[in-house]
C-alpha positions in Angstrom: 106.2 79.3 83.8 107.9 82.2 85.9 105.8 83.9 88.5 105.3 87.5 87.1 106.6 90.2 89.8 103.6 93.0 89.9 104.6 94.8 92.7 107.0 94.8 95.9 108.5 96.3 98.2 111.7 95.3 100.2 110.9 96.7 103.8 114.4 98.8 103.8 117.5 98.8 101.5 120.8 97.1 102.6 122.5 100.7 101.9 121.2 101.9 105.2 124.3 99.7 106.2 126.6 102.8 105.1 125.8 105.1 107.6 127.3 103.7 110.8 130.7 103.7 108.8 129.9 107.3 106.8 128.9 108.4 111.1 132.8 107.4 112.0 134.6 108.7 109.1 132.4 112.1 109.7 133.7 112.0 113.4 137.6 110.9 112.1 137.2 114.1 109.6 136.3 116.5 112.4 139.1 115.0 115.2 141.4 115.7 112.0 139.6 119.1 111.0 140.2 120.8 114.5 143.5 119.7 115.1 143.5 117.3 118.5 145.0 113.4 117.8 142.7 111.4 115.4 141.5 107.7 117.3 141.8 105.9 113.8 141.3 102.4 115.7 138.3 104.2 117.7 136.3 105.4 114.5 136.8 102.0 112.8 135.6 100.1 115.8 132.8 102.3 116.4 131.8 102.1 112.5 132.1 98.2 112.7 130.1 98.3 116.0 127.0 100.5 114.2 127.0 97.6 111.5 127.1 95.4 114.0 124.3 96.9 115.9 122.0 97.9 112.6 122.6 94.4 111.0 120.1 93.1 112.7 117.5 95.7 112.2 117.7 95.2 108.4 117.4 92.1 108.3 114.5 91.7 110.8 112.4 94.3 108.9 113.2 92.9 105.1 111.9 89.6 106.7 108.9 90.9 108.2 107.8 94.6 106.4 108.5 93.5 102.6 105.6 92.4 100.2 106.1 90.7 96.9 103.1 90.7 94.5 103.1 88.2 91.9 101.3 86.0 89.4 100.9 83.1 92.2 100.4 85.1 94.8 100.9 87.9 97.6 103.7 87.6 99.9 103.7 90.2 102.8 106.4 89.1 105.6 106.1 85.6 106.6 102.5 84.7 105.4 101.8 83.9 101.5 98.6 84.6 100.4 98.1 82.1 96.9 96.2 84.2 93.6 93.5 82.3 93.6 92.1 83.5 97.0 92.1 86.9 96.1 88.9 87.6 95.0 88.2 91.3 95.4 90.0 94.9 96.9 87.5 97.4 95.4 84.3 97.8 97.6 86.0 95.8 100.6 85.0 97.0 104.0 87.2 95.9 107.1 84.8 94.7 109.8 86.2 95.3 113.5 89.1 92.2 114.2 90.0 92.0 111.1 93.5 90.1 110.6 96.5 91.3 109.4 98.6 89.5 107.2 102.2 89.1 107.9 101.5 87.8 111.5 101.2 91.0 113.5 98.5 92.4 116.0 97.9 95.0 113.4 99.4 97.4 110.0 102.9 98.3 111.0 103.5 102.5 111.5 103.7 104.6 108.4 102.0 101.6 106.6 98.5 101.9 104.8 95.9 98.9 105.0 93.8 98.0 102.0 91.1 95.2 103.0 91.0 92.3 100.7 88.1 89.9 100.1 88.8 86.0 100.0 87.1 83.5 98.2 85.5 82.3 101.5 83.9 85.3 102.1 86.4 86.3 104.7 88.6 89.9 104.9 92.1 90.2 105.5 94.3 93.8 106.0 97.0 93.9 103.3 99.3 96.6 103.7 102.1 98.6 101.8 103.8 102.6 101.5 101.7 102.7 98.4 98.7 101.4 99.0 97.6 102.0 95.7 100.2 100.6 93.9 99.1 97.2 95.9 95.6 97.4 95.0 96.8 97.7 91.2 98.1 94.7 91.7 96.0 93.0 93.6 92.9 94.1 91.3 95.2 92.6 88.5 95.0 89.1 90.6 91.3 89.7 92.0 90.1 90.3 87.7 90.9 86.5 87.1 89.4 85.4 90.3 85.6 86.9 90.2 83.3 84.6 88.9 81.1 86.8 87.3 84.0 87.8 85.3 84.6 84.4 84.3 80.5 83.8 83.5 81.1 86.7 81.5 84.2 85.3 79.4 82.4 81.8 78.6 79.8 83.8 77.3 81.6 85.6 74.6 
């Protein structure tokens, strides 16, 4: 079976590629607007050169600021986290030292942390823009993990 997608979020869209071009056909437009001789070679090489130049930066931070959520697991940059770990995000305090997932010293700017409990009695900072979102779907993962819910299922 398909591993279910419950939430994600891709770091930064590959449209922010348009604006070093959309920058140098702006500048073309004004040289042509106020009358002096339009560079046509300088605007495209500067356009190809802010490609060039924010390539790079897209890449790097789809690889290391997106999160995937899904039925086998979470994903969050370059560390996978596997469902059946995740045993709780409500009621989680995050002692002092506690480590990040993705592999950095700590939650990226204009990120949220949510602490998640393991099932070795360990916390770990998750984070995502919508924090709450991620603890949807982590409480999702977390419901088939807690073994009092699962005493409570082979009861009935």
């Amino acid at each position: 079976m398909a591993a279910r997608t419950l939430y994600s979020e891709p770091g930064v869209g590959w449209s922010t590629l348009i604006w070093g071009p959309l920058f140098a056909l702006l500048g073309a437009l004004a040289e042509l607007a106020t009358g002096g001789p339009t560079h046509v070679v300088g605007w495209v090489l500067i356009g190809v050169a802010l490609v060039a130049l924010t390539l790079p930066w897209v890449y790097a931070r789809r690889r290391f600021l997106s999160l995937e959520v899904t039925t086998e697991g979470l994903r969050q940059g370059r560390e996978t986290l596997a469902a059946e770990r995740i045993v709780s995000v409500t009621d989680v305090g995050a002692p002092v030292g506690t480590r990040v997932l993705g592999g950095g010293w700590s939650v990226p700017r204009k990120y949220d942390e949510l602490p998640v409990g393991l099932d070795d009695g360990t916390v770990v900072l998750a984070w995502a823009r919508d924090v709450e979102a991620l603890k949807t779907a982590l409480a999702e993962l977390a419901a088939k993990n807690r073994p009092e819910e699962q005493a409570d299922d082979s009861r009935n």
